[in-house]
C-alpha positions, 0 to 999 in steps of 0.5 A: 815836797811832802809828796815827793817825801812820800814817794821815797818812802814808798820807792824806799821799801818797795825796793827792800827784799820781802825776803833776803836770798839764802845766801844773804845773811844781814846783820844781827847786832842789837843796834842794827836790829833796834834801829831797823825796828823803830824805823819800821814803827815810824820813830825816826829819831830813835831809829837814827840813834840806834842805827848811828851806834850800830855805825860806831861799833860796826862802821863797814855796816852798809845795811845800816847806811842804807837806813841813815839815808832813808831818814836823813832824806825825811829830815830834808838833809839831802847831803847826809842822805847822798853821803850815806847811801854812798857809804853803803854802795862801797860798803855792802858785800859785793856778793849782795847785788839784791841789796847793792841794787836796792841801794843804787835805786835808793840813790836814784830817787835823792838824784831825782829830788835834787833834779839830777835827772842824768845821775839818777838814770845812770843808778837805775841802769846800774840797779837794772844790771845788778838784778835784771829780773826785778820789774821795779827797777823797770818801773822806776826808770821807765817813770823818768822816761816818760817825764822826759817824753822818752816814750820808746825807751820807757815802752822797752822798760814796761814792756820787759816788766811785762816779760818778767810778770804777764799777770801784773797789770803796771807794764800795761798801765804805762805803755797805755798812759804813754800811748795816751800821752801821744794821742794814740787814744785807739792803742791806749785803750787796747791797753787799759782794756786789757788792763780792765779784764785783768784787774776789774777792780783796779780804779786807774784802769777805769780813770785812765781809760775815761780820759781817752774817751774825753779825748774822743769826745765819748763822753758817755763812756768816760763817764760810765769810766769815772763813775766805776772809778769813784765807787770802787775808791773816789778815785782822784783822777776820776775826781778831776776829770768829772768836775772838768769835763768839757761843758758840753758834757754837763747834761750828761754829767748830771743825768748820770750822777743823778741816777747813782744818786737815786741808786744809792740814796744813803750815799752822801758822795754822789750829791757832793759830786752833783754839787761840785758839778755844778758849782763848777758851771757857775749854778752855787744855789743848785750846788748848795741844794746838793751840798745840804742834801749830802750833808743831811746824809753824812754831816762833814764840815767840807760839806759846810765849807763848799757852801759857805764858797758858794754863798761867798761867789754870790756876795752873799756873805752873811750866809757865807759867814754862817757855813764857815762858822758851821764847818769850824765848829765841827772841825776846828782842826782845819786852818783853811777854815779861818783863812776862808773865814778871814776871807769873808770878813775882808769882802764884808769890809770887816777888816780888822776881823779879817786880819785877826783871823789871818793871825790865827793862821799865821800862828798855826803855820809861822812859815805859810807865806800865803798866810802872810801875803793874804794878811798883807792884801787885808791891811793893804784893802784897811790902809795900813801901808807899814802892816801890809808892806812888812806882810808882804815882804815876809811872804817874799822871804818864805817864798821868793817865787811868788809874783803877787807878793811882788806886784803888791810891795812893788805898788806901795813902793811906787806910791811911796816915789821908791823907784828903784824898790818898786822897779827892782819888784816890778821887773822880778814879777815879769821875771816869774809871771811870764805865762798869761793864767787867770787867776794867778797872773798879775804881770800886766800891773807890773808892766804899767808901772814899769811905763810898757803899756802896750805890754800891759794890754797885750798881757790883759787881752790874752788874760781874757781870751784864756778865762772862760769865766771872764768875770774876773779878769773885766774886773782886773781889766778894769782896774788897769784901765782905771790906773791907766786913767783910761775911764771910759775903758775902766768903767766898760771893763767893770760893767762887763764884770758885773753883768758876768756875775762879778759880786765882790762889791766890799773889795770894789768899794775899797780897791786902790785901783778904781780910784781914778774912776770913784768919783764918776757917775757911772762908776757910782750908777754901777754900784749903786745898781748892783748894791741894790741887786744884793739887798733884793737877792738877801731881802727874797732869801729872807723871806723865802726863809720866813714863809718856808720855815720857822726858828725853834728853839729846843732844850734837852737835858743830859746827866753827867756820869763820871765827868761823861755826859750822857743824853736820851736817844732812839735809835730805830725806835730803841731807847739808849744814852749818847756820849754827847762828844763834839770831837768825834765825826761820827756817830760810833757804837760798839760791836755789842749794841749793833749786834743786839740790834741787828738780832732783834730786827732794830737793825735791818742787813740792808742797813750795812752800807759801809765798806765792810758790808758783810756780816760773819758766819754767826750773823754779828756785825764785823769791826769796821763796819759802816750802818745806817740808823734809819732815824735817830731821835735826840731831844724829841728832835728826829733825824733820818739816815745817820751813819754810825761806825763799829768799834771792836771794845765792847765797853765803847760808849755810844758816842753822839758824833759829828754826823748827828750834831751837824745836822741839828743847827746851833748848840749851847751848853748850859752846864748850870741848867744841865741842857743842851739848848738847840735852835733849829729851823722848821718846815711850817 
């Protein structure tokens, strides 16, 4: 819903006239004036008051309604919002068809967040009639056309903003995406070449066009496409089509990474890409290596929370543990960093850790229905049958529509002999579950309690057939089979899931659905077996760990000016004083000091690596640009390729930021003693 607030927003002022027509003359009242200006520096509700005066002294304002309904709509009032813009339509000047246009095509966008497909074409082709040679009405209907699979008529809308404007470049853009969308991949790509050679900077030429060439199998051009796109921007289409391209691709996906990794050595994407490749094909210690060498060039707490995930799909979870922890620390803004924490704890089989942190979720996000399902599934794995059918049930409140919040009461209903409650929750998840998708499906369970087993197994074996990565659906396999009391099955399923790579073995210890099997030999051999395999992977990452490093521990003292704490550094080879700052995510210096040290050679040109590369025509460095420091020493501790950020106040401190503080390991302040105490790991 954000997003599609958004996209109003975005539809909204696009449609408003950069400039009104000779003729159109608006309103010049205070009111009107006021709340046109606060609604353009985003202070809504002093926007809504102005605008709402300007209604009561002036009422046949129709510009002023125009406003109302933008907002009400950002208030999720879409009655308000459909009452006012419909007050603007009868009240405009009829002479006005650029701004009644504007309005039709404003009421077109709330008909089509209220799914009122039919009422928001028939605005567009009003909005359309009104001011034939505006493209963007074009744009917008053809946009609807095209989600209804009305290619021709929305080829008719691109093609006449084409007509209108041959130099820009969207009409071409949708006649290629609708093209693609039928598989006519040859007259897509005409498109969107030409696209290219228009506009050789335009991303979505180059991600649009790559995605044909995944169709036709050329992988090597596609990736060349994905590549370009991700440097002009990161772009996220380009994003997501690298890191689910056909497994066939791998080699060359990792090739041409590789070399944009060797190209641009300072650049910590091109080494988070690799890893996000690999870690999708199931190579976490290869991921990890490539997360640790893109966070030794931009230290960045996403950087710490893939590498927890990767340690997290090991089992390892020690290790799992400290990423988490790491990536918290250097931003503990993220709640999506404590629900993986709680995560963790509930495989460790620490669960009132686990549940705790799922209450701090809970208070930053009251109205997540995730976070109380998930603390649900805790204090269901802790025994706590009250907690997690409370936690349940609020999920199912906040989000009626979510099936595994259903399955899980539905079964504690079923324990408890509440038939007619557990059916009631069994059928509603047969109601919403009704597509076979790994990882979001839990339909088969219902089924079982439901007494239609041979529903059950179809559903599971077309989970299998549709899961590449099958080692979580042997392991649901094997629970259904175990509730079945079908052993022999149960123990086969969960076999095949460990010898996947399976690892969840805190969760299997603890999982309700095994328990027809517990208590078998095999059941036991497995885990015994698998249990075993852990303590060697952690007993070889221990002593890899102490023959390849030793632990430090590294006191640096610091001063306090003014309640500021400054610390030593060289930067380059340069003594200075940090602003030690552990909410800032970078390192950042002011225009002055960069300046300074690119006139006197402490900074080369060749260190300018950030979007504004470029220097002035005096040779001083412009705001906004992004410099590597070669080496940064703090505390006898030396750290290689740190990215720094210019800021325009020529009194701004130099702040010791993230992407400095991430790299040294744990640091304690001893405020007493005046110094940082930092324990770090060091090659031997």
């Amino acid at each position: 819903m954000k997003l599609i607030k958004l996209l109003f927003v975005s539809l909204f002022f696009s449609l408003l006239p950069l400039q009104a027509k000779a003729e159109t003359k608006l309103p010049d009242t205070y009111a009107f004036t006021r709340g046109v200006e606060a609604y353009q520096e985003g202070k809504n509700q002093d926007a809504l008051d102005w605008l709402n005066k300007e209604i009561s002294e002036h009422p046949d304002n129709g510009y002023a309604y125009i406003y109302i309904s933008a907002l009400r709509y950002g208030n999720d009032e879409y009655g308000k919002a459909l009452s006012a813009i419909n007050q603007a339509i009868k009240k405009l000047p009829k002479k006005d068809k650029e701004y009644t246009a504007v309005a039709y095509g404003t009421r077109a966008g709330i008909y089509l967040t209220m799914e009122d497909t039919i009422s928001a074409l028939r605005d567009y082709d009003m909005a359309v009639k009104l001011e034939p040679k505006n493209k963007k009405h074009y744009d917008r209907r053809a946009q609807v056309y095209f989600e209804q699979g009305k290619y021709n008529l929305a080829d008719a809308d691109y093609q006449q903003m084409i007509t209108l404007d041959p130099g820009d470049v969207m009409g071409y853009m949708g006649i290629g995406r609708n093209s693609k969308e039928q598989g006519h991949y040859d007259d897509a790509l005409v498109r969107f070449n030409y696209v290219i050679k228009m506009e050789p900077d335009y991303d979505s030429g180059y991600s649009f066009r790559a995605e044909c060439y995944i169709a036709q199998k050329k992988y090597s051009e596609a990736l060349d496409d994905i590549i370009k796109a991700l440097s002009i921007s990161g772009d996220r289409k380009a994003y997501y089509l690298l890191v689910t391209m056909n497994d066939e691709a791998l080699p060359l996906i990792k090739a041409k990474l590789q070399v944009q990794a060797n190209k641009n050595p300072n650049e910590a994407e091109w080494f988070y890409y690799l890893g996000q490749v690999y870690e999708r094909n199931n190579r976490q210690r290869d991921a990890i290596s490539f997360y640790e060498q893109a966070h030794s060039r931009d230290a960045n707490a996403a950087f710490m929370e893939r590498i927890s995930n990767c340690y997290y799909d090991l089992g390892e979870y020690e290790s799992a543990l400290d990423y988490i922890d790491r990536a918290i620390y250097m931003d503990n803004s993220d709640y999506d960093f404590v629900m993986m924490k709680g995560n963790i704890y509930n495989e460790m089989g620490r669960y009132p850790q686990a549940i705790a942190e799922l209450d701090k979720y809970i208070e930053k996000y009251p109205d997540s229905f995730f976070g109380y399902y998930r603390r649900g599934w805790f204090k269901d794995e802790a025994n706590d049958i009250d907690g997690a059918v409370e936690d349940y049930t609020m999920a199912i409140t906040l989000e009626p529509r979510y099936a595994y919040a259903y399955c899980g009461r539905g079964r504690f209903y079923y324990e408890q002999g509440k038939k007619d409650l557990a059916k009631a929750d069994f059928e509603k998840v047969i109601e919403l579950d009704t597509v076979p998708d790994p990882g979001s499906s839990c339909a088969h369970y219902a089924f079982f309690y439901l007494d239609k087993k041979d529903k059950a197994i179809e559903f599971m074996d077309s989970l299998i057939a549709k899961n590449e990565d099958r080692a979580g659906s042997y392991y649901d396999a094997a629970c259904l089979y175990s509730i079945m009391d079908e052993k022999d099955k149960a123990i086969d399923y969960l076999k095949q899931a460990f010898e996947q790579g399976y690892r969840r073995l805190a969760h299997t210890y603890a999982d309700h659905d095994l328990d027809n099997i517990r208590e078998l030999p095999e059941y036991k051999a497995l885990l015994d077996k698998y249990s075993k395999e852990e303590i060697v992977i952690e007993d070889i990452k221990s002593q890899d760990d102490i023959s390849d490093y030793n632990t430090e521990t590294v006191e640096v003292p610091f001063t306090k000016e003014g309640g500021v704490t400054k610390v030593k550094c060289t930067i380059n080879g340069l003594p200075l004083h940090f602003v030690f700052d552990t909410g800032a995510a970078d390192v950042t210096m002011s225009m002055v000091e960069a300046n300074f040290m690119l006139k006197n050679d402490y900074i080369k040109p060749t260190d300018i690596v950030g979007y504004a590369r470029y220097v002035d025509a005096n040779g001083d460095i412009s705001e906004g640009t992004i410099v590597n420091l070669r080496t940064v020493n703090f505390g006898g501790l030396e750290l290689e390729n740190v990215r720094a950020s210019m800021v325009r106040n020529q009194k701004a401190p130099l702040l010791l930021g993230q992407s400095v503080l991430g790299r040294l390991g744990k640091i304690e302040i001893d405020n007493p003693g005046m110094k940082f105490v930092i324990t770090h790991k060091v090659t031997k």
